[in-house]
N, CA, C and O atoms as a GROMACS GRO file, in nm:
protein
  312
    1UNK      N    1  -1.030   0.551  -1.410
    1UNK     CA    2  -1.076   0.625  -1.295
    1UNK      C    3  -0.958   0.660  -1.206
    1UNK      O    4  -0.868   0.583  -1.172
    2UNK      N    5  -0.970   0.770  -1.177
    2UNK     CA    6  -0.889   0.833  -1.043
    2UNK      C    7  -0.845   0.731  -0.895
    2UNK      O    8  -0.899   0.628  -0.855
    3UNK      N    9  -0.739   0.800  -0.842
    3UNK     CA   10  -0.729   0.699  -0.736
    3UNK      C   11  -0.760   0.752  -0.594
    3UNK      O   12  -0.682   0.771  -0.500
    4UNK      N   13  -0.906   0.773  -0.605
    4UNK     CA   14  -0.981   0.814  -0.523
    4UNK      C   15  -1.035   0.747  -0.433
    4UNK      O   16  -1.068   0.639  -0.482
    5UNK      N   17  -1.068   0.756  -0.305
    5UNK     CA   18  -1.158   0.680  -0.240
    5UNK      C   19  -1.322   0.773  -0.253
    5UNK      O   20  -1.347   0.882  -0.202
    6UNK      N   21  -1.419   0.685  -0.340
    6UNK     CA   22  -1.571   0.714  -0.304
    6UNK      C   23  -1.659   0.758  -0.216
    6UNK      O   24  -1.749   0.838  -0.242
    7UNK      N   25  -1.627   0.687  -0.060
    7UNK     CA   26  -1.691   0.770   0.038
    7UNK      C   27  -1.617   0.875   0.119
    7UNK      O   28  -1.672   0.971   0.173
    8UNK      N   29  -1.499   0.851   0.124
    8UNK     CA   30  -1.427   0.974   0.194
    8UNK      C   31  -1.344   1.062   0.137
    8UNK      O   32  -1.287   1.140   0.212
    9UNK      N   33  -1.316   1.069  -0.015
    9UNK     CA   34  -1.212   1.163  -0.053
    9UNK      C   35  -1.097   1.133  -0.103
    9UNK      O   36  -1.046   1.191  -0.199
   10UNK      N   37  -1.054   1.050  -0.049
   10UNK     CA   38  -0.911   1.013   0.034
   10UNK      C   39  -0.863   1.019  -0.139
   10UNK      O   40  -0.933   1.003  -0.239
   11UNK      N   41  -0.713   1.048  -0.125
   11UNK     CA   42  -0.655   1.087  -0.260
   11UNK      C   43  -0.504   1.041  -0.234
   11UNK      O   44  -0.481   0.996  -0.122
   12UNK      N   45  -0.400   1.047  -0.326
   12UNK     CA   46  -0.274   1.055  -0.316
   12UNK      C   47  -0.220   1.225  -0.269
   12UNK      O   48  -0.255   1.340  -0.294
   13UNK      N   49  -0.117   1.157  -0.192
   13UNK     CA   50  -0.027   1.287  -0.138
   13UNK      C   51   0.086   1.325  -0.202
   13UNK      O   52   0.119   1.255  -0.297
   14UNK      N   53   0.162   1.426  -0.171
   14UNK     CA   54   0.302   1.420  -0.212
   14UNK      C   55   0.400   1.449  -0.108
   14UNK      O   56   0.374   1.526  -0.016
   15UNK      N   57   0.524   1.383  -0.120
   15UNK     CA   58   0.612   1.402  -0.032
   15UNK      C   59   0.732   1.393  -0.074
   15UNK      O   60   0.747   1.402  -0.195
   16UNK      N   61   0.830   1.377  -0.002
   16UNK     CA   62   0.949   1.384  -0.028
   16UNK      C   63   1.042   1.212   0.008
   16UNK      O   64   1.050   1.166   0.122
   17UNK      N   65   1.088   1.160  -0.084
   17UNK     CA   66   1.224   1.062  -0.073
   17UNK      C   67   1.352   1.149  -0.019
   17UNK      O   68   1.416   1.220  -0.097
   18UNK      N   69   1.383   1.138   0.114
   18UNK     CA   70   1.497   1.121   0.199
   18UNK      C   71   1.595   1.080   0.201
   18UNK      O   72   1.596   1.006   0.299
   19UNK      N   73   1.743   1.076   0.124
   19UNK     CA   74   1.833   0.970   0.156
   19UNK      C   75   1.910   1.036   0.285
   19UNK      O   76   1.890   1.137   0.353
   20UNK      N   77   2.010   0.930   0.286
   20UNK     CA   78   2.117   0.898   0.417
   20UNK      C   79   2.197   1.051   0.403
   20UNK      O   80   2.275   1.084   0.492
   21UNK      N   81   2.174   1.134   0.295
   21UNK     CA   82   2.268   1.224   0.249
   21UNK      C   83   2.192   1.325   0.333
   21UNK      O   84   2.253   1.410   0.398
   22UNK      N   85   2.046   1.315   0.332
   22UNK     CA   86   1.943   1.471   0.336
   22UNK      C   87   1.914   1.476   0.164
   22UNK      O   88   1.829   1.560   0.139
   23UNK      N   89   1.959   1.414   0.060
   23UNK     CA   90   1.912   1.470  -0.066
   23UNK      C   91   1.735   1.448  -0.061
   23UNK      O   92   1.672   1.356  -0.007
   24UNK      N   93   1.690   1.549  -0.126
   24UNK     CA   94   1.539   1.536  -0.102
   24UNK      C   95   1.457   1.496  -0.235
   24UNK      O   96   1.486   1.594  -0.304
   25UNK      N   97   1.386   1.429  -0.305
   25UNK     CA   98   1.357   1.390  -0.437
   25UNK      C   99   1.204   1.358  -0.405
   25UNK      O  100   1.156   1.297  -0.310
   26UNK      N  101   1.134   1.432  -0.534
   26UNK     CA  102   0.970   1.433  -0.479
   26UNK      C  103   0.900   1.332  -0.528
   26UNK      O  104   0.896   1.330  -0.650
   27UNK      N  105   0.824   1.223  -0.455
   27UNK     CA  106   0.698   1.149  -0.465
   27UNK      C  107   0.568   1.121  -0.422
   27UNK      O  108   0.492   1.193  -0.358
   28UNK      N  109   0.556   1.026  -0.460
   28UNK     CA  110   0.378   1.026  -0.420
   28UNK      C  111   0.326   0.921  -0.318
   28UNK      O  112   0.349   0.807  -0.355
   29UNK      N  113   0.263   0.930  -0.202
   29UNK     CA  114   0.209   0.848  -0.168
   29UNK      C  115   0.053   0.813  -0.189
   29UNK      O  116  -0.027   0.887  -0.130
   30UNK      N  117   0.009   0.722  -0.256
   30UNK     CA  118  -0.082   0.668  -0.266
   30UNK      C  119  -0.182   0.635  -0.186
   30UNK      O  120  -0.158   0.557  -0.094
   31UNK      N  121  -0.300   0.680  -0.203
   31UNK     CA  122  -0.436   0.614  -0.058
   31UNK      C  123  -0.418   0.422  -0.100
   31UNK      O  124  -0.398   0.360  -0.205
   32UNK      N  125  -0.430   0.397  -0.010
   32UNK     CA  126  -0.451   0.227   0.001
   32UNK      C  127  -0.602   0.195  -0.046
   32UNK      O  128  -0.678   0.176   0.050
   33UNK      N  129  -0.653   0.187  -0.156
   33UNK     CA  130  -0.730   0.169  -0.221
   33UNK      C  131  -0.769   0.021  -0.268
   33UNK      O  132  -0.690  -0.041  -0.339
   34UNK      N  133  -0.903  -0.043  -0.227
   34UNK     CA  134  -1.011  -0.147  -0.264
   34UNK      C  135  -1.109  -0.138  -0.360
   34UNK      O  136  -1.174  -0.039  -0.394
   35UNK      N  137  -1.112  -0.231  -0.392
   35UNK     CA  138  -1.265  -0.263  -0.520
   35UNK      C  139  -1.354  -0.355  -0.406
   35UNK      O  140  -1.316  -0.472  -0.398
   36UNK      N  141  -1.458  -0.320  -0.324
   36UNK     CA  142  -1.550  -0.399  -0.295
   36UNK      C  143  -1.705  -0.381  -0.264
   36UNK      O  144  -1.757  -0.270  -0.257
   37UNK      N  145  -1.758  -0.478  -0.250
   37UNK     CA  146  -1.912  -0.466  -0.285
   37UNK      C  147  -1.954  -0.513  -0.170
   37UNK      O  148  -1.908  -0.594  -0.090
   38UNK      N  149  -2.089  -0.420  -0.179
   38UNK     CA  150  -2.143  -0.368  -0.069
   38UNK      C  151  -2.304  -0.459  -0.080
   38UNK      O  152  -2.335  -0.511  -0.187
   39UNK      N  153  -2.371  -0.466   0.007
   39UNK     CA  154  -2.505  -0.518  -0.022
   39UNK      C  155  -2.588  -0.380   0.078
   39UNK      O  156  -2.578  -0.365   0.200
   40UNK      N  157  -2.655  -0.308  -0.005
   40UNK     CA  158  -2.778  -0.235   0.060
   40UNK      C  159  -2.858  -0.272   0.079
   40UNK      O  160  -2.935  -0.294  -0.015
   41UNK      N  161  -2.910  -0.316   0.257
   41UNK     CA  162  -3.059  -0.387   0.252
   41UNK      C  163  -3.139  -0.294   0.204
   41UNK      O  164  -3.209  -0.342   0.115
   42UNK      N  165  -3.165  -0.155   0.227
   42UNK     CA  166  -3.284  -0.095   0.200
   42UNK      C  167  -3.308  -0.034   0.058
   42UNK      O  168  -3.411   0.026   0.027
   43UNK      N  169  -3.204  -0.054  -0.024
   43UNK     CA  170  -3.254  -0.038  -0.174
   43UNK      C  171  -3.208  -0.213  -0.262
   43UNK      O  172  -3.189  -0.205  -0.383
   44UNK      N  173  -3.196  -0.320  -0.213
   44UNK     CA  174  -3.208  -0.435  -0.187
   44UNK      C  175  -3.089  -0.506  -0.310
   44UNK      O  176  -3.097  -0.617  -0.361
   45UNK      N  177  -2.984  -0.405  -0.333
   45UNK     CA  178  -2.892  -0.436  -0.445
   45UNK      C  179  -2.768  -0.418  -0.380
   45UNK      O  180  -2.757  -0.351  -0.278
   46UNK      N  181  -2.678  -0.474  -0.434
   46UNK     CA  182  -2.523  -0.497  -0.412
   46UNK      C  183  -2.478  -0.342  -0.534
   46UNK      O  184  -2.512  -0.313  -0.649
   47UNK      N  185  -2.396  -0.282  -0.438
   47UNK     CA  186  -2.273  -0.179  -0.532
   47UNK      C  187  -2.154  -0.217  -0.493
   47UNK      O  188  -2.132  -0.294  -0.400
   48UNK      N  189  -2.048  -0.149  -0.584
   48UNK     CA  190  -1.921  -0.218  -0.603
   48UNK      C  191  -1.857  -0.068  -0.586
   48UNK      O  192  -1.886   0.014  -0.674
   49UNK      N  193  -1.758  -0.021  -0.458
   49UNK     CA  194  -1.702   0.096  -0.465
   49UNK      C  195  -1.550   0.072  -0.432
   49UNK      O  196  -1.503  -0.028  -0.378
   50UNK      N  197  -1.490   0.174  -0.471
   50UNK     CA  198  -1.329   0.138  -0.418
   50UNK      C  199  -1.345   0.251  -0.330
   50UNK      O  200  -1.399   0.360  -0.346
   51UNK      N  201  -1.282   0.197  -0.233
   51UNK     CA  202  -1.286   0.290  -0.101
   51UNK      C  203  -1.141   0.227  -0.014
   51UNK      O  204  -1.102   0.110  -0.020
   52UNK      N  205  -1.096   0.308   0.043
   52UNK     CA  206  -0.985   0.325   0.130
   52UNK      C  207  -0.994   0.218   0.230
   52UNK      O  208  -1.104   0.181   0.271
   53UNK      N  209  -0.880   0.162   0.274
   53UNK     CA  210  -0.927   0.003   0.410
   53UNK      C  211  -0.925   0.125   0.492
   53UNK      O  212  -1.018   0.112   0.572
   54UNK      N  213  -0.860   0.242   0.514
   54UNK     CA  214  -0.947   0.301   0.651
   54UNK      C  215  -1.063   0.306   0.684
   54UNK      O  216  -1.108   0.286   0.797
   55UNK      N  217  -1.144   0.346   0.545
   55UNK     CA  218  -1.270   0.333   0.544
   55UNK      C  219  -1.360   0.231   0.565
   55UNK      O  220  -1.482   0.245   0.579
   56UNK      N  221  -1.297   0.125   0.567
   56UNK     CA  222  -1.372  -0.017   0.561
   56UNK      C  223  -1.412  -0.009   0.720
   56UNK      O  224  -1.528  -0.040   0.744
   57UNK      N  225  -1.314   0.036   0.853
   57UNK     CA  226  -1.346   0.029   0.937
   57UNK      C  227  -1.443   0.106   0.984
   57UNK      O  228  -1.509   0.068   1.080
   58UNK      N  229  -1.462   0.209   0.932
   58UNK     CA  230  -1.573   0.319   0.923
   58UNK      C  231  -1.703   0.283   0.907
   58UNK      O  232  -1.794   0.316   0.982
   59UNK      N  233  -1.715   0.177   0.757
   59UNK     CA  234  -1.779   0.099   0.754
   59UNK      C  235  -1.853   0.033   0.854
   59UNK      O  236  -1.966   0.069   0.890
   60UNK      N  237  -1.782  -0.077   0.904
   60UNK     CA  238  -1.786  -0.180   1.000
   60UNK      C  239  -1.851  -0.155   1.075
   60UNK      O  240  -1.956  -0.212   1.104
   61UNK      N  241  -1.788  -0.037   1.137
   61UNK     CA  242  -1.816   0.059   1.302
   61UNK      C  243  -2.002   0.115   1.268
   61UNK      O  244  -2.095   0.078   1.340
   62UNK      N  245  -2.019   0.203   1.153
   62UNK     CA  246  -2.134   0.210   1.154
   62UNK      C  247  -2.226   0.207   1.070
   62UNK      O  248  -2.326   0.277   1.055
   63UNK      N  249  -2.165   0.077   0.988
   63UNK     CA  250  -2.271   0.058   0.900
   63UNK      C  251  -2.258   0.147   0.732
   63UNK      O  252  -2.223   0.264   0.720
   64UNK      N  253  -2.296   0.058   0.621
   64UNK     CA  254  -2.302   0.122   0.505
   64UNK      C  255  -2.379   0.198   0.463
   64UNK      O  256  -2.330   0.274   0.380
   65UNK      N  257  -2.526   0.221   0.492
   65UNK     CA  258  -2.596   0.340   0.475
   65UNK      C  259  -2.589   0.418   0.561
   65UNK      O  260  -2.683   0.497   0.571
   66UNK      N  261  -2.469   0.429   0.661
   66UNK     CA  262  -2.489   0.530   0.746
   66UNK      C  263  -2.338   0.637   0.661
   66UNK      O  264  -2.324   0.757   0.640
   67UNK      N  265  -2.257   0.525   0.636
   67UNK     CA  266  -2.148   0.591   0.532
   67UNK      C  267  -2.164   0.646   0.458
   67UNK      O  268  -2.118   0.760   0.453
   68UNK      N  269  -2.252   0.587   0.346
   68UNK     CA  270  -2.364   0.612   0.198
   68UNK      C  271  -2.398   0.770   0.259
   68UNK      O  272  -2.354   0.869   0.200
   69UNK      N  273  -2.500   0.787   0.409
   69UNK     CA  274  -2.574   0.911   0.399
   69UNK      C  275  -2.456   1.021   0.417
   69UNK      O  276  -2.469   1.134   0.371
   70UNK      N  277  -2.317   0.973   0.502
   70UNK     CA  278  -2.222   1.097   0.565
   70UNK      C  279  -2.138   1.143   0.401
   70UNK      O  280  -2.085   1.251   0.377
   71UNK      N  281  -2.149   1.028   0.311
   71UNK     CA  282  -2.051   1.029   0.175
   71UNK      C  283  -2.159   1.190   0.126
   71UNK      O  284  -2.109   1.301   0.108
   72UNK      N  285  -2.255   1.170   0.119
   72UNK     CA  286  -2.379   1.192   0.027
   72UNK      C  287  -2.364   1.350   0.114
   72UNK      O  288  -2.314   1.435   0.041
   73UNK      N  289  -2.392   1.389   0.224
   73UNK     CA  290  -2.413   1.517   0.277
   73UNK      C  291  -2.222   1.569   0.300
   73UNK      O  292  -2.210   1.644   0.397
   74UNK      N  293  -2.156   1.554   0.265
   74UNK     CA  294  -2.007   1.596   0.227
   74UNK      C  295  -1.991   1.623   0.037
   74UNK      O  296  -1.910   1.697  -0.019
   75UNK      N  297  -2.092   1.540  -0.024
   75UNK     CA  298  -2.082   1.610  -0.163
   75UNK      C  299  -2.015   1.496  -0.229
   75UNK      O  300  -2.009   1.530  -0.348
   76UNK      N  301  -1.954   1.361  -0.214
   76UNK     CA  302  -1.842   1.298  -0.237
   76UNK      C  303  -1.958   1.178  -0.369
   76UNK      O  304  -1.926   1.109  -0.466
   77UNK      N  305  -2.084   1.205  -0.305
   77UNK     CA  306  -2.158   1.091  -0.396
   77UNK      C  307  -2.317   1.142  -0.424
   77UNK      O  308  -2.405   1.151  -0.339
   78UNK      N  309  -2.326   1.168  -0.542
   78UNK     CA  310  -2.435   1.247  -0.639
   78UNK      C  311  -2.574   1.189  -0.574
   78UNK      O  312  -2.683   1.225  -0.620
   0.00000   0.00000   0.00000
């Protein structure tokens, strides 16, 4: 699987390595990506998503089916 985050998108970037010279050499930065599981009270099962630790606070702040519904009306989850 891709190194995607599930509810928000979140993907690798590309940028540039900088030396002391100005030489410029191209890489990637990576989303900070988790494997963790979730418990849905209202469909009464645990899922397991990798999602971004930004997202975790997103989470936190308002809740996993409120994430689940914003993932779901952005297109990010079928």
């Amino acid at each position: 699987m891709s190194r995607v985050c599930e509810l928000t998108g979140k993907k690798a970037m590309v940028g540039n390595n900088v030396s002391h010279a100005m030489n410029k050499t191209k890489r990637k930065f990576d989303a900070n990506l988790i494997k963790k599981r979730f418990y849905i009270p209202e469909e009464d099962k645990w899922v397991t998503l990798k999602v971004a630790t930004s997202t975790l606070k997103t989470i936190n702040k308002i809740g996993i089916s409120a994430a689940l519904k914003q993932a779901k009306a952005k297109g990010f989850i079928k």
